[in-house]
C-alpha positions in Angstrom: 22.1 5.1 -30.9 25.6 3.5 -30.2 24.0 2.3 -26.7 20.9 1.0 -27.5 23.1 -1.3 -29.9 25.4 -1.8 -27.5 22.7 -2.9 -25.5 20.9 -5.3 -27.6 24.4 -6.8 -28.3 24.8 -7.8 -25.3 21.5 -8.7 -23.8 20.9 -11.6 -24.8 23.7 -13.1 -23.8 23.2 -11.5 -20.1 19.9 -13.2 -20.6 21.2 -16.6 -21.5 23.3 -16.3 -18.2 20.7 -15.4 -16.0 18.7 -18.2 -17.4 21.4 -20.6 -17.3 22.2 -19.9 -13.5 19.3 -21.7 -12.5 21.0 -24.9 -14.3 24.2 -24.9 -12.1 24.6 -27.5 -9.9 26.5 -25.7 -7.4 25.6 -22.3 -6.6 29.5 -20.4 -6.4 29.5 -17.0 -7.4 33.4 -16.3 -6.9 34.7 -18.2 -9.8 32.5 -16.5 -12.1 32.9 -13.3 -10.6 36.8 -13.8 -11.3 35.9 -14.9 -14.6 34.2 -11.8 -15.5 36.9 -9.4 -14.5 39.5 -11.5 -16.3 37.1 -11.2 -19.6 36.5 -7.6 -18.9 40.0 -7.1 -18.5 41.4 -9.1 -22.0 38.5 -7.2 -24.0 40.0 -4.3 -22.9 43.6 -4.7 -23.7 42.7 -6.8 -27.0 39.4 -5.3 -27.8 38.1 -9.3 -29.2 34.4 -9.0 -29.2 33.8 -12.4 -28.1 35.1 -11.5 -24.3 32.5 -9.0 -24.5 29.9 -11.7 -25.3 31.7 -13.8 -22.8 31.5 -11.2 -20.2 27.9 -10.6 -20.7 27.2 -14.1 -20.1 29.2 -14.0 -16.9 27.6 -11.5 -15.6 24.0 -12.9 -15.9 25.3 -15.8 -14.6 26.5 -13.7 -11.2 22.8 -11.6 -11.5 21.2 -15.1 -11.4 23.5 -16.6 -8.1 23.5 -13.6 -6.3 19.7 -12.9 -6.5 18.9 -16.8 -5.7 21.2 -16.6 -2.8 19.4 -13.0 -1.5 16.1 -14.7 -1.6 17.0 -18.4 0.2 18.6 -16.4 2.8 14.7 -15.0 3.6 13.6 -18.3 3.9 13.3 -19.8 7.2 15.8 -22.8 8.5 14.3 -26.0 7.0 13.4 -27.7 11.1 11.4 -30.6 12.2 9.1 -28.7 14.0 7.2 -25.8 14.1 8.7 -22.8 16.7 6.7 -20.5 18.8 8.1 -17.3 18.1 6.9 -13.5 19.3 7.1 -11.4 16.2 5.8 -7.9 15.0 3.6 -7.9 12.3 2.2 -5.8 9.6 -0.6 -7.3 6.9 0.0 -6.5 3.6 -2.8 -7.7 1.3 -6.8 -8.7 2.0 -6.9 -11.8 4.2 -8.3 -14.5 2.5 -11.0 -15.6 4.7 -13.2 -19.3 4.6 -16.1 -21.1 6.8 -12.7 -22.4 8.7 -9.8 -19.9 8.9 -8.1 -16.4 8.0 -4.8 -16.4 5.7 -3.2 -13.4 5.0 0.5 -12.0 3.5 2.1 -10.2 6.0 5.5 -8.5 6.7 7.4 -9.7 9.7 10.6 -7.9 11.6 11.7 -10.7 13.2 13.8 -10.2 17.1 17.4 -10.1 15.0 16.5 -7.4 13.0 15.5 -9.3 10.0 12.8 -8.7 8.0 10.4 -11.7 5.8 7.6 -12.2 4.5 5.2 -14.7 6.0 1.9 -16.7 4.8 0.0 -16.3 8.0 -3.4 -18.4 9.2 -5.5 -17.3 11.7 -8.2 -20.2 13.3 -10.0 -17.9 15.3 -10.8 -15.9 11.9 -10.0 -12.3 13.5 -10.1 -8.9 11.8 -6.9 -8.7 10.3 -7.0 -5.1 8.6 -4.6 -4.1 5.3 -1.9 -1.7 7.0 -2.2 -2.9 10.9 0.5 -3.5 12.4 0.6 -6.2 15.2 2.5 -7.9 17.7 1.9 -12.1 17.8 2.9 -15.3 19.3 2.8 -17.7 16.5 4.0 -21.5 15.2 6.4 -21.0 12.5 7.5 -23.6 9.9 9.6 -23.5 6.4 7.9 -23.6 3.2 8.0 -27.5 2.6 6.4 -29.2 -0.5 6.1 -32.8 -1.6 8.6 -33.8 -4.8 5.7 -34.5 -6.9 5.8 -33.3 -10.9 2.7 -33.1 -11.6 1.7 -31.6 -8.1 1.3 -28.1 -7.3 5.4 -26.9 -6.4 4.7 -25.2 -2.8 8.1 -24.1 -2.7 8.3 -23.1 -6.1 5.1 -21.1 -5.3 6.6 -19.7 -2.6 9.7 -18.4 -3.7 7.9 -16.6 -6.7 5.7 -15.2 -4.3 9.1 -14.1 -1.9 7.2 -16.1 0.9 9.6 -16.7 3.8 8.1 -18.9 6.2 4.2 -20.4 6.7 2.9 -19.1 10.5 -0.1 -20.1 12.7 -1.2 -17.8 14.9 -1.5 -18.4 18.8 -5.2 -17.6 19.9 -5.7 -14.7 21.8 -1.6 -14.1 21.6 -1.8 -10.8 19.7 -1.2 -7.0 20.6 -2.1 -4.4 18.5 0.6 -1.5 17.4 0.5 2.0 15.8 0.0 1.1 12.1 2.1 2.6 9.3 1.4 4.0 6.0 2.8 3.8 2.2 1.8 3.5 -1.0 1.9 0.0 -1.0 -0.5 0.0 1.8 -2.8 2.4 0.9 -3.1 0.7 -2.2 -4.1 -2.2 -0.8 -6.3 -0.4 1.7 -8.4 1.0 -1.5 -8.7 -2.4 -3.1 -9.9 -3.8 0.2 -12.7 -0.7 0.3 -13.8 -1.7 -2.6 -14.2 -5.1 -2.1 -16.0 -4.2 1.0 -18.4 -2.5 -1.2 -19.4 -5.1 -3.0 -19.6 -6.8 -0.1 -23.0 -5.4 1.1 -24.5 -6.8 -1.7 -23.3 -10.2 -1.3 -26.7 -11.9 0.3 -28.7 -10.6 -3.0 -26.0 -12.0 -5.6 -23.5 -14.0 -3.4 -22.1 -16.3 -7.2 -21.9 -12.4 -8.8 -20.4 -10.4 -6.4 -17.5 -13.4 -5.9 -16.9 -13.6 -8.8 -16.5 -9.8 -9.4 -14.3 -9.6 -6.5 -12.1 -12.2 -8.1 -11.8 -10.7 -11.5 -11.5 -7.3 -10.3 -9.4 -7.3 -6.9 -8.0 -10.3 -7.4 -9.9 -12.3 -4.4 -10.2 -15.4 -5.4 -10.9 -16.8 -1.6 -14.8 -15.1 -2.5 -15.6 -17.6 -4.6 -17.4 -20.9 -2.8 -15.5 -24.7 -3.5 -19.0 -25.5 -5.6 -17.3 -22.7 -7.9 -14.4 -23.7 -8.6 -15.8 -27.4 -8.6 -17.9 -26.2 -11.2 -14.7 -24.3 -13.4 -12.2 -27.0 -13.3 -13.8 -29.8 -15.5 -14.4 -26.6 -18.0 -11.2 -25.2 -17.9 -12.0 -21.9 -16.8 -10.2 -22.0 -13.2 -7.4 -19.7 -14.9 -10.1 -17.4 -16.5 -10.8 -16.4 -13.0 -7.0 -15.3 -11.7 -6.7 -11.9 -12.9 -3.2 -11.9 -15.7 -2.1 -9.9 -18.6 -4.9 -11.3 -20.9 -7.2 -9.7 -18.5 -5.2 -6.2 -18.3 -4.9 -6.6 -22.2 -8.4 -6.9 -23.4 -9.4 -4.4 -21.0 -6.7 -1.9 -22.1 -7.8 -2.9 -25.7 -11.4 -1.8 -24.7 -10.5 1.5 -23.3 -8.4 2.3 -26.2 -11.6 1.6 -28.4 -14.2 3.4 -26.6 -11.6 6.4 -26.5 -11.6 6.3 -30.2 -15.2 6.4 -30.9 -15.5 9.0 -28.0 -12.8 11.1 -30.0 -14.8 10.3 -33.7 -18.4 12.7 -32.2 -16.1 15.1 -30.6 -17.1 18.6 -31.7 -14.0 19.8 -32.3 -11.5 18.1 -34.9 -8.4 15.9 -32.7 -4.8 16.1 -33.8 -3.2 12.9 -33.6 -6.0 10.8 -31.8 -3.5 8.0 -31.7 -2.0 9.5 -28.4 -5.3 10.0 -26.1 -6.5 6.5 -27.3 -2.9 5.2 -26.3 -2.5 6.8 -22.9 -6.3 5.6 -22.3 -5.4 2.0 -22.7 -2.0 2.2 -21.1 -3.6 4.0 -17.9 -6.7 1.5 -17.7 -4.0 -1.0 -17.6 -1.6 0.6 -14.6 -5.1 1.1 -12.4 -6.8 -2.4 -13.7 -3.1 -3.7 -12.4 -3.0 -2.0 -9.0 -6.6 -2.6 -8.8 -5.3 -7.0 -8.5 -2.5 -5.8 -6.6 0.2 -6.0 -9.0 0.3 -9.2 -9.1 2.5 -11.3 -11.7 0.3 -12.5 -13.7 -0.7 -9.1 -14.3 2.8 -8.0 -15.0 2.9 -9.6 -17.9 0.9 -7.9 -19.9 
């Protein structure tokens, strides 16, 4: 009990920091490093509470520069032009494929050992399977957006999305590779089965199975421009991203059907509370992995 208030005490104040980092107009991380230990160091030897608060502070500040820092460092070199590189890749989500091109998230060890993560575009529109693992010749640029504040932020989006660099591949420069396997992949290999499911039926009910691959993989690239055409003067383009609303009502769902399940039972249930609990939180986790954990879903 003495932890958990010591840790509320000073959360918010860690909090504050972290927040605050992003307000800095220089991004130095030694001064406030050195700052913290001389805090940590007076509360110590004088035990004043407010170089605790202090200290908490400091240190969300140093969470904040260090983990901005880790992630510009994965970006690639802001250059004039785009540079042919020969990479190994492996994709990491569905490709999101139109009448024009395939783009895809994939994971890239780059010839000095480095490893990013890349928005790639394929022209040719190739199979681009979830888990292969490739070698390519491709054009890579930075992530560069246009200062505009009411436009869409493409390096905002970007760095939320841990995007490194934006790639087009060379036609007919690839070589496949033995692919590798792990959760992460496999997960993404079931959500692109089922999509491929639906998928058959797709010339009977082409609207109704995008938009069930949107709300229920997360593959928003399904549904045709006259679609969204259609949702954005309604406001109902954000309906169709899958977020915590989403995992919510459908937890909320599960949790009721549990209870009326439990209600004709035959047999009298101790403390139904907990089976319709664990049903809602585990329709959540799978409704979640189902969109690929993405954010929005995260914040449920």
């Amino acid at each position: 009990m003495a932890s958990f208030r010591f840790f509320c005490a000073w959360l918010p104040w860690w909090v504050t920091g972290v927040c605050g980092s992003f307000l800095l107009p220089q991004a130095y991380i030694w001064p406030w490093i050195g700052v913290f230990f001389v805090l940590l160091i007076l509360f110590v030897c004088s035990g004043w509470l407010w170089c605790r608060c202090v200290a908490a502070l400091c240190a969300g500040v140093i969470f904040g520069l260090w983990r901005t820092d880790t992630v510009l460092q994965q970006q690639w070199p802001i250059t004039d032009k785009a540079q042919l590189q020969i990479v190994t890749i492996q994709v990491k989500d569905i490709p999101q494929q139109d009448t024009q091109r395939s783009r895809f998230v994939a994971q890239v060890n780059l010839p000095d050992g480095r490893q990013q993560q890349w928005l790639i575009t394929d022209y040719s529109r190739q199979e681009w399977p979830v888990g292969s693992r490739w070698e390519i010749k491709a054009k890579v640029r930075p992530v560069i957006g246009e200062n505009n504040m009411i436009g869409f932020n493409r390096e905002a989006w970007a760095l939320s999305n841990s995007i490194g660099a934006i790639a087009n591949v060379v036609k007919g420069q690839r070589k496949a590779l033995t692919a590798a396997s792990d959760w992460k992949i496999k997960l993404a290999q079931w959500r692109m089965w089922c999509s491929a499911r639906w998928h058959n039926q797709e010339q009977k009910y082409p609207q109704g199975v995008a938009l069930l691959k949107a709300l229920a993989v997360g593959e928003q690239s399904a549904l045709p421009a006259s679609a969204w055409q259609i949702f954005r003067p309604l406001g109902l383009n954000h309906l169709v991203s899958i977020s915590g609303l989403h995992v919510g009502m459908l937890a909320m769902l599960a949790g009721w059907v549990c209870s009326k399940f439990l209600q004709y039972m035959p047999v009298r249930i101790h403390q139904p509370w907990i089976y319709t609990r664990s049903t809602a939180v585990i329709t959540a986790i799978v409704y979640s992995a189902l969109a690929g954990f993405a954010v929005p879903t995260q914040v449920c």
